[in-house]
N, C-alpha and C positions, 0 to 999 in steps of 0.2 A: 360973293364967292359961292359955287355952287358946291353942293354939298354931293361928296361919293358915294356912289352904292356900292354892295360888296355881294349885291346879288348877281347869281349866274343866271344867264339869257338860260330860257327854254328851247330847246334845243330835239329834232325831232327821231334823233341819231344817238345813242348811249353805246359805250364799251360794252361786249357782250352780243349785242345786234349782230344779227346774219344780214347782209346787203350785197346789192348786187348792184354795179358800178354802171352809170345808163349813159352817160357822158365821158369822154375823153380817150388814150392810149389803149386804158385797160379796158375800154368797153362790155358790156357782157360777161366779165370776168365777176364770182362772188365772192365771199368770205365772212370773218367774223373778224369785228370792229374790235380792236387791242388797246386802241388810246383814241381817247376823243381829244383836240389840240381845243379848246373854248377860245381863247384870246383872237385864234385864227382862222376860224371857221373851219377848221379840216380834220381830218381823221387819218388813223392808220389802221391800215385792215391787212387782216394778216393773208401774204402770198399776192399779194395786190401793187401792181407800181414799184416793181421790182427794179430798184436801181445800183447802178455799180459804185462802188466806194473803194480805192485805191491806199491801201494803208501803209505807214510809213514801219519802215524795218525798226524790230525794239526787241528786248532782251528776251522776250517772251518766243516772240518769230521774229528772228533775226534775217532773214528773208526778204519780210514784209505780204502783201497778202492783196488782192483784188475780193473782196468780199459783196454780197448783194444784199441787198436792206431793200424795205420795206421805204416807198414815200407819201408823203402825206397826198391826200385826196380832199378836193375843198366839200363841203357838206351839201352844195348845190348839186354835185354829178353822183352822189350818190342817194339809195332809196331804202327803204325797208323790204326784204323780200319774207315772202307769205305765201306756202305750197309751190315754192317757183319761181314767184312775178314777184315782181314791185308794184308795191302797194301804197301810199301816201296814206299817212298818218296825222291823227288830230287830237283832240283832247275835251275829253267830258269825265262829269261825274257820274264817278261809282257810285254801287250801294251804299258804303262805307261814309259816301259826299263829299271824297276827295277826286283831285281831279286827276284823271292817269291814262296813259294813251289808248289808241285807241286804230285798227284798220279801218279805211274809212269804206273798201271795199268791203269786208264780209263782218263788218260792226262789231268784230272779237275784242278783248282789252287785249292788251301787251303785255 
């Protein structure tokens, strides 16, 4: 039997990140990352993959409602952007000799 890990993959993308989408619908569209999905490879970036959601009439809005959300983007079509551009990101040690990312373009940490 193998034995579980309970570690989370490294991942080149965190909540908080400014990205700009290089792949797919939203093409060239950027924003700032809300929720990183781990389990699924995707993110949701806020203003980005703006989709419709049809909601059912309730005591609240009795009506009911066409609302736009936010959908998730797989972490492959999206990048880190840096003065503009998208930058691809890697991982070395700090002074400190932890290890924390890193532009691979203009060698700044993150």
């Amino acid at each position: 039997m193998q034995k579980k890990s309970n570690k989370q993959p490294k991942l080149h993308i965190k909540s908080g990140d400014t990205v700009i989408v290089i792949a797919g619908n939203s093409k060239g569209k950027s924003g700032v990352v809300t929720k990183v999905i781990v389990d699924k490879n995707r993110a949701i970036i806020e203003g980005v993959n703006l989709q419709t959601k049809h909601v059912k009439p309730t005591s609240t809005s009795p009506q009911g409602a066409i609302e736009k959300r936010e959908g998730s983007i797989h972490l492959s079509n999206i990048a880190y952007m840096e003065d503009g551009k998208a930058v691809r990101t890697g991982r070395k040690l700090n002074e400190a000799g932890k290890l924390q990312r890193f532009s691979k373009v203009s060698g700044k940490f993150i």
